[in-house]
N, C-alpha and C positions, 0 to 999 in steps of 0.2 A: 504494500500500500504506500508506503513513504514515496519511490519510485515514482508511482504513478499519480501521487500528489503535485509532482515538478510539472504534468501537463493537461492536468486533471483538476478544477477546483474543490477546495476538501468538502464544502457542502453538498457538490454533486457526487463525489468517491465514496466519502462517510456511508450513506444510505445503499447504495449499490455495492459497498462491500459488506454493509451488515446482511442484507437479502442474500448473498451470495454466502455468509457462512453461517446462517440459520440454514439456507436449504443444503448445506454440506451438512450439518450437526445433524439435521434429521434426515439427513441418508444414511449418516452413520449408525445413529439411536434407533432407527428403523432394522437395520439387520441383526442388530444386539444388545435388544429390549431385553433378551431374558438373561442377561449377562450386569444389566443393572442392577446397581442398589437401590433399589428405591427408599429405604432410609434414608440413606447421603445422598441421597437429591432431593429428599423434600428438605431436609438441611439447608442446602443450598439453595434453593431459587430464591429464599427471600434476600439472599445478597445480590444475585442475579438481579432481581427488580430492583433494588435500589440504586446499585450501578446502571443500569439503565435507565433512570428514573433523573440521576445525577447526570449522565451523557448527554440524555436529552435538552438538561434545564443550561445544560454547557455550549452544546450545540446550539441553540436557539439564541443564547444572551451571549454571544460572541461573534464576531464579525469572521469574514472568510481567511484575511489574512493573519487577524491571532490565530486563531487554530492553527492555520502552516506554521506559525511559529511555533505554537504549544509541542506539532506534532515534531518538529526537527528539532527543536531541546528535547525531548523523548529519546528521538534515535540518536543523535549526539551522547548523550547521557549514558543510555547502554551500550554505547561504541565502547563508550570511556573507561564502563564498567569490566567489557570484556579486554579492553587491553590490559587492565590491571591485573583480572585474572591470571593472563597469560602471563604479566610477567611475574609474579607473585602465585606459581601454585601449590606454594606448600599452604598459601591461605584459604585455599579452596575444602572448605570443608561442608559434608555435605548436611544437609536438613535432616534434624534427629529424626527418627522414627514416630516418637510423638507429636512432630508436628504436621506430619502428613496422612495418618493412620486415621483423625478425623472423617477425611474426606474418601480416602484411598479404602477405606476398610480392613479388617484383619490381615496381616500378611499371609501369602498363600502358603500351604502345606507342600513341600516337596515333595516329590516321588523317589523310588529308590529302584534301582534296578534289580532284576530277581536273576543270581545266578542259571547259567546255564539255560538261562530262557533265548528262545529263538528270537534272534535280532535284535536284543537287547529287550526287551517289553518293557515299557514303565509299568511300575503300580503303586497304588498309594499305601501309604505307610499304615503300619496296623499300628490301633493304640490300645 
């Protein structure tokens, strides 16, 4: 999107890339509905609506060229972040467990290979 902000105005980009990755989310949620949580989604949407509730009121009471500006202090910003990264990765450390496991849900159980089984078979671990 930043890209196509250089020839694209962001009022007209904004809309047409939201439409574009709603109907990607719901191609995706559509083939692995039964793979969600629906706990941690009802969790979540009320942040969902709120951020979008704030985009909107952002969108609307700002003119065309703050946004390009908002939006290239964004990507400037995480430019800046990932070259720090880079050069600094022993500071890269990653996000506890608990702070992902919220949204993420339980971490998945591994499977264990069962000797002598053909072609390796996975199976799940007995408890």
């Amino acid at each position: 999107m930043p890209l196509l902000a250089l020839v694209i105005p962001v009022k007209v980009l904004a809309p047409a890339w939201t439409l574009l990755g709603i109907a990607s989310s719901a191609t995706i949620l559509g083939g692995d509905r039964a793979h969600v949580d629906k706990r941690a989604f009802a969790f979540f949407l009320p942040w969902c609506i709120l951020g979008i509730g704030a985009g909107l009121y952002l969108f609307t009471a700002l003119d065309a060229a703050t946004l390009a500006r908002a939006l290239g202090a964004l990507v400037l910003a995480y430019a800046g972040y990932m070259m720090w990264l880079i050069a600094h990765p022993a500071a890269r450390e990653p996000l506890p467990a608990s702070a992902v496991r919220p949204a993420a849900g339980p971490p998945p159980r591994m499977g264990t290979r069962r000797r002598g089984s053909a072609m390796g078979a996975i199976t799940a671990p007995s408890t």
